[in-house]
C-alpha positions in Angstrom: 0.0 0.0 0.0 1.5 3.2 -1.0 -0.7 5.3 0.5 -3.5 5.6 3.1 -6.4 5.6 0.1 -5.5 2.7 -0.9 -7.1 0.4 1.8 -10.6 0.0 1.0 -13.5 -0.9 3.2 -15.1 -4.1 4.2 -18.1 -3.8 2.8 -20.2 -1.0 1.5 -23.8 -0.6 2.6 -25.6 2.2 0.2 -26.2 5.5 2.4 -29.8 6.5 1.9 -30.7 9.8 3.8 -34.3 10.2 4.1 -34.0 14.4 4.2 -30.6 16.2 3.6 -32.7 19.5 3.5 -31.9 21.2 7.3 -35.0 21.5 9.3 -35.9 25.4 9.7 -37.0 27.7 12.4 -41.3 28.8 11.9 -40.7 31.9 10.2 -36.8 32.0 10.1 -37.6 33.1 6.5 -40.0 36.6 7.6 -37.6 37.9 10.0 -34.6 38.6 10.4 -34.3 38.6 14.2 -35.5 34.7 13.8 -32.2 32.3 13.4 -32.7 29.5 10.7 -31.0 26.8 13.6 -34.6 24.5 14.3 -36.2 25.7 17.6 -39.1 23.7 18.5 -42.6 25.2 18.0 -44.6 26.0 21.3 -47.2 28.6 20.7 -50.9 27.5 21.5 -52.2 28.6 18.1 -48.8 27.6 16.1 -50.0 26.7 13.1 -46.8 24.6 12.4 -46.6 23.2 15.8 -50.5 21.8 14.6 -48.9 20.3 11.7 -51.1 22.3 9.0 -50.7 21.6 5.4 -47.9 23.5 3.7 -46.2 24.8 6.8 -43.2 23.7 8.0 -42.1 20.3 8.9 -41.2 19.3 12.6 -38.1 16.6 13.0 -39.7 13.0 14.2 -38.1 10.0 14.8 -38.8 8.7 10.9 -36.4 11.1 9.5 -33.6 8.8 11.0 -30.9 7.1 9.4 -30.3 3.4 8.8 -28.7 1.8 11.5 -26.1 0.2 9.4 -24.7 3.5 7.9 -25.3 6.4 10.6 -22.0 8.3 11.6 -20.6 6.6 8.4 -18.1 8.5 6.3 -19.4 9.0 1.8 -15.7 6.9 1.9 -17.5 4.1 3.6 -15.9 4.3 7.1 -16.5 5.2 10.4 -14.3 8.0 11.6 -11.5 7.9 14.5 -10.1 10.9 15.9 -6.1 10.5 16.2 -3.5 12.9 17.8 -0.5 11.0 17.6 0.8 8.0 15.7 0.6 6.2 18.5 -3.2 6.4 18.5 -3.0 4.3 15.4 -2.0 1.4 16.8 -5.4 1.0 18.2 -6.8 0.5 14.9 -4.4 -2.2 13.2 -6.9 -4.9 13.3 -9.8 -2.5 12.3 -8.1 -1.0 9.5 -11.8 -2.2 6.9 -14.1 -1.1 9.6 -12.5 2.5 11.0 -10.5 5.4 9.2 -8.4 7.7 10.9 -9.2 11.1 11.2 -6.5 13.7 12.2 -7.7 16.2 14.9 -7.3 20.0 14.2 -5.1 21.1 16.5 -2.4 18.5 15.5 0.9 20.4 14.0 2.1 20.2 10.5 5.0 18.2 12.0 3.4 15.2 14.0 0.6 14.8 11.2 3.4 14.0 8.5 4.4 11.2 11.1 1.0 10.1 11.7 0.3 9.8 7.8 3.7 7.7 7.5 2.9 5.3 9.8 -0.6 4.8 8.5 0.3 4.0 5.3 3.0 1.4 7.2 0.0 0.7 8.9 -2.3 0.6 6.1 -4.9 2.4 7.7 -6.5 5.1 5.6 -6.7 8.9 7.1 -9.8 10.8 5.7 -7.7 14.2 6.2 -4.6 13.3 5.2 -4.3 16.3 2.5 -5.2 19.4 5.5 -2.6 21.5 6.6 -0.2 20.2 4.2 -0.2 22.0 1.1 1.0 25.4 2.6 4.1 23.6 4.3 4.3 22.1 0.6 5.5 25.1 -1.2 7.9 27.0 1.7 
């Protein structure tokens, strides 16, 4: 394996999400003091906390996503938060079933030796290209 993208997961369940659209605040769109970020409707004559026709929809439990792919990456696996390259080690044997993902506040420096060793590894990192490029061309 050359490189972490390589190393492809164990199997691929197709992601199906019932509503990407976000869910909006009653009214978000009238006023401007109203935030868009879903607050739940409690007014006694709220017509969308009534559920009428044409109003805005309220988040229920059906919107849900499959069991099988929730918190799962487009890539096909679930994500791992890693600081150091020793944090890798913990996924060796899970290298199908969980990627690593570098965590922000990791420098330039340790996340070149944490991408090394993955690919040593063979365990794919889903941000192996951040904070790279910059460093790059210096």
């Amino acid at each position: 394996v050359r490189n972490s993208r390589d190393v492809k997961p164990i199997q691929r369940v197709k992601i199906v999400k019932k509503r990407t659209a976000r869910f909006t605040r009653f009214q978000s769109d009238r006023f401007k003091r109203v935030d868009a970020s879903w607050r739940k409707p409690k007014g006694i004559d709220s017509v969308c906390r009534r559920r009428f026709k044409g109003k805005n929809i309220l988040p229920n439990i059906g919107f849900g996503s499959n069991k099988a792919t929730r918190y799962v990456t487009p890539a096909g696996f679930l994500s791992f938060p890693v600081h150091n390259a020793e944090e890798l080690e913990t996924l060796m044997m899970q290298n199908h079933t969980f990627a690593a993902e570098i965590a922000h506040g990791v420098s330039t420096q340790k996340r070149m030796a944490i991408i090394k060793r993955a690919a040593q590894l063979k365990i794919r990192v889903l941000n192996d290209k951040a904070k790279l490029r910059v460093e790059e061309q210096q």
